[in-house]
N, C-alpha and C positions, 0 to 999 in steps of 0.2 A: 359893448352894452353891459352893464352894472346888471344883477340881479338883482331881482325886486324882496325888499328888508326882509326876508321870514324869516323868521326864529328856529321854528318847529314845524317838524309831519307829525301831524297826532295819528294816529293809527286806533281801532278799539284791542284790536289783538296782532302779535308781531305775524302771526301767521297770513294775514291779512297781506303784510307786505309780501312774501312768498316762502313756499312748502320748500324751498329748494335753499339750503343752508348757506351754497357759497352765495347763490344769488340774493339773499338776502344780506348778505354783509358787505355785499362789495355794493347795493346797495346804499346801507349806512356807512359805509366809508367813502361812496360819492357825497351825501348830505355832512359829512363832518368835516370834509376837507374846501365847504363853502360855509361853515360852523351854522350848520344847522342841524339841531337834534332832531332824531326819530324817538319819539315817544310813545309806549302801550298804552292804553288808560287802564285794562286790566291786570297787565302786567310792571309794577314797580321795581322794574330792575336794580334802579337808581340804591334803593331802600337796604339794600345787601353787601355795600362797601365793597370791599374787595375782591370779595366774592362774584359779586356782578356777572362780571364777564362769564365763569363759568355755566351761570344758571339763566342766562340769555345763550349761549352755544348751546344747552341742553335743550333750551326751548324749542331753537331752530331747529336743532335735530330731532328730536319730537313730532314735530311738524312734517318733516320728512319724508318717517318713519310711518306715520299717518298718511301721507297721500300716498308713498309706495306700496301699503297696505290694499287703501283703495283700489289704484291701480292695478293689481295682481285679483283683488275681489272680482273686479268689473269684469276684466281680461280672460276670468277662469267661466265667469257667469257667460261670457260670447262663445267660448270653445267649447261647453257643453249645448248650447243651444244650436250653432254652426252641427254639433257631430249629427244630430239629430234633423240637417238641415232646414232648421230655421233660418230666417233672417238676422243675421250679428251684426246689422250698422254697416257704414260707407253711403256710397252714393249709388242708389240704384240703377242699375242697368236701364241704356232706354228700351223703351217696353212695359219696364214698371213702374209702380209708385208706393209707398209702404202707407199703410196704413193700420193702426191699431200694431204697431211691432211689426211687420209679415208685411210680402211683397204681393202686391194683386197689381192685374193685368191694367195700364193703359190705353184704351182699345185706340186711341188715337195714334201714339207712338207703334203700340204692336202692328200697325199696318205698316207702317214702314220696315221694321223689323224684317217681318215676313215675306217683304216685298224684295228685301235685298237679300234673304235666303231661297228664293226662288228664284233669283238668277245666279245665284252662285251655285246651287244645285244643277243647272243648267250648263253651266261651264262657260258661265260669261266673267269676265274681269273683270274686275274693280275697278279699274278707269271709267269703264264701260258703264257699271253698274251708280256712278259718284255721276255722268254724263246725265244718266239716264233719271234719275234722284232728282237731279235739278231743271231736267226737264218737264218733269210731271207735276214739279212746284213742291217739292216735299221739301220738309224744313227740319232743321234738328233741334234738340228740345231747346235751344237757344236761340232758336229765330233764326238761323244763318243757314246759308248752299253749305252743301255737303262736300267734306274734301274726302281726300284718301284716307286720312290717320280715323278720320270719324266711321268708316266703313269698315276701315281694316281692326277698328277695336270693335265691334259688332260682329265681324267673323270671325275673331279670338275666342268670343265670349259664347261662341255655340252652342257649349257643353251644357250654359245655364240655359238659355233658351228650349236648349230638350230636357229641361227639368232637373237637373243637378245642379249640388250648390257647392261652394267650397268659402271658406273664410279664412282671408288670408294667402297668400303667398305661397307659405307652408305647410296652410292644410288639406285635408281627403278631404275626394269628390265625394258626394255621399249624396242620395236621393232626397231632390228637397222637398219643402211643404210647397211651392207656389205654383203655380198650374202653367206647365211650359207652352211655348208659343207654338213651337215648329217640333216636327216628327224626328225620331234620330234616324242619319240616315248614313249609308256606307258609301264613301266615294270611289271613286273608281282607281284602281291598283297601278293602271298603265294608261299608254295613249292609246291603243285601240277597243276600250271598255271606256273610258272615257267620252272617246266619236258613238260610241253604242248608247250612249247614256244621252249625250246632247242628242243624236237623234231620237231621242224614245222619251225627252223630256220637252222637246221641241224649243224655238227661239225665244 
């Protein structure tokens, strides 16, 4: 199949095609090696003879240099807000929902939440507890029965549900702003504090 006649990509600025220097050239070197020019409208490369080429690389790199910028702006603005536990972005936990920046409660999801840390405080299993989920008709924020990986990310995420936050991978827990769901609670050390605990927290 022939490609259809173009000439030219008109672009209004090269940055437009992308911030990222090699990707932008490889790129115009896919459109040239089907002789089709990338052209700026603000930028007149063309206009510079020999020159050109230098002062289109410095563009792209310019460009760059500007979204790495960015980049590092944005990045620093989430790890100051995170230390102070705010909300820094991602996809909220279920339980929550963000609104205005900041995560507030879902009362619809946070019952569930609460519902599957109630049995795991209990010292029921996760099989148990994914059986149990789909028996009472509970749904996850996607409409769908509840598996393992869906429950076992919910019991990872404890720490936030008892009101710490962290952003990131690599950063401190640190006390957040959003109002936690579930109490912090100490689990039991061995198996015979454990049997004390499911009997004193019941089935």
């Amino acid at each position: 199949m022939q490609n259809p006649p173009f000439e030219a990509v008109v672009v209004g600025k090269s940055d437009r095609v992308a911030r990222d220097i090699y990707i932008y050239f490889t790129y115009k070197g896919v459109l040239r090696r089907k002789n089709i020019d990338l052209i700026s409208v603000s930028e007149d490369f063309g206009a510079y003879g020999i020159y050109s080429p230098i002062l289109e690389a410095f563009t792209a790199m310019m460009a760059q240099i500007e979204r790495d910028n960015i980049t590092r702006r944005t990045s620093g603005g989430r790890m100051i807000k995170a230390s102070h536990g705010g909300y820094s972005g991602g996809r909220p936990p279920m339980g929550y929902k963000v609104e205005n920046g900041k995560l507030v409660v879902d009362e619809e999801e946070a019952k569930v939440v609460r519902y599957i840390f109630d049995r795991k405080r209990k010292g029921l299993s996760m099989i148990s507890t994914v059986n149990a989920l789909n028996d009472e008709g509970f749904k996850t924020r996607n409409g769908k029965e509840f598996v393992i990986s869906t429950v076992q990310s919910i019991w990872n995420n404890e720490k936030t549900y008892c009101g710490w936050y962290k952003y990131g991978k690599d950063g401190d827990w640190v006390k957040g702003e959003h109002e936690p769901l579930i109490e912090e609670y100490e689990y039991p050390e061995n198996p015979e504090n454990a049997k004390k605990a499911h009997g004193r927290y019941g089935h």
